[in-house]
C-alpha positions as CSV (number, residue, x, y, z in Angstrom):
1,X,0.0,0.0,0.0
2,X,1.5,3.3,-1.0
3,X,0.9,5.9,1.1
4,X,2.2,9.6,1.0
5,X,2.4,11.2,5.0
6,X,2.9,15.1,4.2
7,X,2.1,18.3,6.0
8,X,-1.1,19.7,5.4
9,X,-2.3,22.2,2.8
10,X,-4.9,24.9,3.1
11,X,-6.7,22.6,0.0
12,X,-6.7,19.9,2.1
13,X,-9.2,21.6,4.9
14,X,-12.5,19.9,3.8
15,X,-10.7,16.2,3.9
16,X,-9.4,17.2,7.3
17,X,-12.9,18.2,8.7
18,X,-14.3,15.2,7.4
19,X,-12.0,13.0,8.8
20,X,-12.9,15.2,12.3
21,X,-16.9,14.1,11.3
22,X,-15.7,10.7,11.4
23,X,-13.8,10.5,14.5
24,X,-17.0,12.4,16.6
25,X,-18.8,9.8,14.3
26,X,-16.5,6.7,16.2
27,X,-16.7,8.7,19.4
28,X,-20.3,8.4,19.3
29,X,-20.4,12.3,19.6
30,X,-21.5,13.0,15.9
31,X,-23.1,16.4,16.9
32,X,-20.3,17.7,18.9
33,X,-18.2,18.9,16.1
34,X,-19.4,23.0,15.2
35,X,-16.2,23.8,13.1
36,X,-16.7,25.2,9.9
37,X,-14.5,24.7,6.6
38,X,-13.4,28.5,7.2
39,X,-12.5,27.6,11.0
40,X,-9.6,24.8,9.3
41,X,-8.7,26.9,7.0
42,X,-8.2,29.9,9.1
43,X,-7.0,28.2,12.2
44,X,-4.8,25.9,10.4
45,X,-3.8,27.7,7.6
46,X,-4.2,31.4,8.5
47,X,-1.1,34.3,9.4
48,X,-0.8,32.3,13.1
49,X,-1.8,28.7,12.6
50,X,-3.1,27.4,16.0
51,X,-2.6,23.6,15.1
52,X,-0.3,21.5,13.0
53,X,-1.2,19.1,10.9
54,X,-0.1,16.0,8.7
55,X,-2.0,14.0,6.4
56,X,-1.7,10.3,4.6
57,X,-2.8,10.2,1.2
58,X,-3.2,7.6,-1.2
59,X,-4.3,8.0,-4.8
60,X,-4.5,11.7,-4.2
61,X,-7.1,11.2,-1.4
62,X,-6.4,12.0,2.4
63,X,-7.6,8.7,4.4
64,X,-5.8,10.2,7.9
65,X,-4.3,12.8,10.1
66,X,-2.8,13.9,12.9
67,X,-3.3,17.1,14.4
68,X,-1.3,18.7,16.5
69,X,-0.5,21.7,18.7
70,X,2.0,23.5,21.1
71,X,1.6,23.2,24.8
72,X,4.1,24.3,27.2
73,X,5.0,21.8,31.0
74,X,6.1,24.0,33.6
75,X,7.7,21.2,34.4
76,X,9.5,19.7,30.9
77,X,9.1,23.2,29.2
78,X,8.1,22.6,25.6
79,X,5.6,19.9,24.9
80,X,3.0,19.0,21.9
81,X,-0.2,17.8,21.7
82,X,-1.5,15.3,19.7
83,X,-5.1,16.1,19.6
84,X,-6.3,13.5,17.4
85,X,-4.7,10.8,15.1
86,X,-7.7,9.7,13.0
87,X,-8.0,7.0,9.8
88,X,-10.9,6.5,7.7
89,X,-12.7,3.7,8.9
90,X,-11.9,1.8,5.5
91,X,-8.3,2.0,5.7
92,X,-8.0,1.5,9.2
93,X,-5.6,-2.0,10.1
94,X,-3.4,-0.8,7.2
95,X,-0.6,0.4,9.5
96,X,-1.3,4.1,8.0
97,X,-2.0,4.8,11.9
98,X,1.4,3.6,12.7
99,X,3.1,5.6,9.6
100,X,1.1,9.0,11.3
101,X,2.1,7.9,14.6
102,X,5.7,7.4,13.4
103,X,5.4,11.0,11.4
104,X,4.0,12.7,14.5
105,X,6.7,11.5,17.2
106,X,10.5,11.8,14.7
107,X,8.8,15.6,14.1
108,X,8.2,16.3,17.4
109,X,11.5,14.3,18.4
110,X,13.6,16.6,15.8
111,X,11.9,19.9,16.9
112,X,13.0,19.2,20.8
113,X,10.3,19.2,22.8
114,X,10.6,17.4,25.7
115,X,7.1,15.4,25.8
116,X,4.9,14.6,23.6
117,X,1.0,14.1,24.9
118,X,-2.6,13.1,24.2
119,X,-5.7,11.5,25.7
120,X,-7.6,8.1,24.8
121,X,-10.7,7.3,25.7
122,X,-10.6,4.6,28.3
123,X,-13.1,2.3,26.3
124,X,-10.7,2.5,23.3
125,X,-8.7,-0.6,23.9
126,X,-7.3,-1.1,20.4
127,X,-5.6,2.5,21.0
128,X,-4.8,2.0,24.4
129,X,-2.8,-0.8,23.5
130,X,-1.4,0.0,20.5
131,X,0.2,3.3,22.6
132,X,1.2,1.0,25.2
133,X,3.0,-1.4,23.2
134,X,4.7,1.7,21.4
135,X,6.7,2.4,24.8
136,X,3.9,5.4,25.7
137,X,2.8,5.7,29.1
138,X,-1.0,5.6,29.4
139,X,-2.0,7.5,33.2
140,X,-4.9,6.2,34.7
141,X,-4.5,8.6,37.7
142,X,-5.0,12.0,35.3
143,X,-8.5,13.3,34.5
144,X,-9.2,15.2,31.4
145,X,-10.7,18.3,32.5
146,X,-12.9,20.4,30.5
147,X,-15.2,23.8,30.2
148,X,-16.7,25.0,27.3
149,X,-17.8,28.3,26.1
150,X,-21.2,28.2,27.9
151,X,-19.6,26.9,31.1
152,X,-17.2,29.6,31.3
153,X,-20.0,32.4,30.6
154,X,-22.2,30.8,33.7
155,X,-18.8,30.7,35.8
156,X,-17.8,34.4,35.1
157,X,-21.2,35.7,35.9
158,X,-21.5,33.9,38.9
159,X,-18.2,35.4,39.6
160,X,-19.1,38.9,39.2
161,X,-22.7,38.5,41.6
């Protein structure tokens, strides 16, 4: 199987969202996902990117991804985030998750960071053990904690009262 793992193009913005549809699909959160084609391609693409991005492609169609962002440890210092490695359900079991995976960690590796990072959902075994079996530490004593837009509003006026 040949497959072509690049960096990502502004052009490539719609596969990339719809490879995001597919993961919320997976997730079972197909409604979650409110990004627009103009949020990729600004946020991605734009004058200050806020994510990186590589793709695999085969026969000039993207069938994965990894995306991927700065973070910063106060105590490693640099760090990136892989926010989600995703392959199209049909091509999935082809090793093109390993060939991102791969991708992902010798650029982050040759940047200099000193961790790399990401979450898995603990009913995803398949992941859980591919990651473990890749020498990545998987930390059942961490809690992914999140507040959205609407959470935050509620907190800051409850703040100001």
């Amino acid at each position: 199987m040949n497959v072509l793992i690049r960096k990502a193009e502004k052009k490539d913005s719609l596969a990339i969202l719809n490879l995001i549809k597919e993961l919320a699909l997976f997730e079972k959160e197909p409604h979650s996902v409110k990004l627009k084609l103009s949020d990729i391609e600004n946020d991605g693409f734009g004058t200050k990117p806020l994510f990186g991005c590589s793709v695999a492609e085969m026969n000039n169609k993207i069938i994965g991804m990894a995306v991927y962002y700065p973070r910063y440890s106060t105590w490693k210092g640099p760090t990136i985030h892989l926010e989600d490695l995703i392959v199209s359900e049909n091509y999935k079991g082809k090793g093109i998750g390993t060939q991102l995976y791969l991708n992902f960690i010798k650029m982050a590796f040759n940047s200099g960071v000193k961790r790399i990072e990401w979450n898995v959902l603990d009913w995803n075994s398949p992941a859980i053990n591919f990651y473990k079996k890749s020498g990545a530490k998987v930390l059942d004593d961490w809690r992914t904690v999140q507040m959205h837009q609407s959470e935050m509003k509620t907190y800051l006026k409850n703040m100001e009262n």
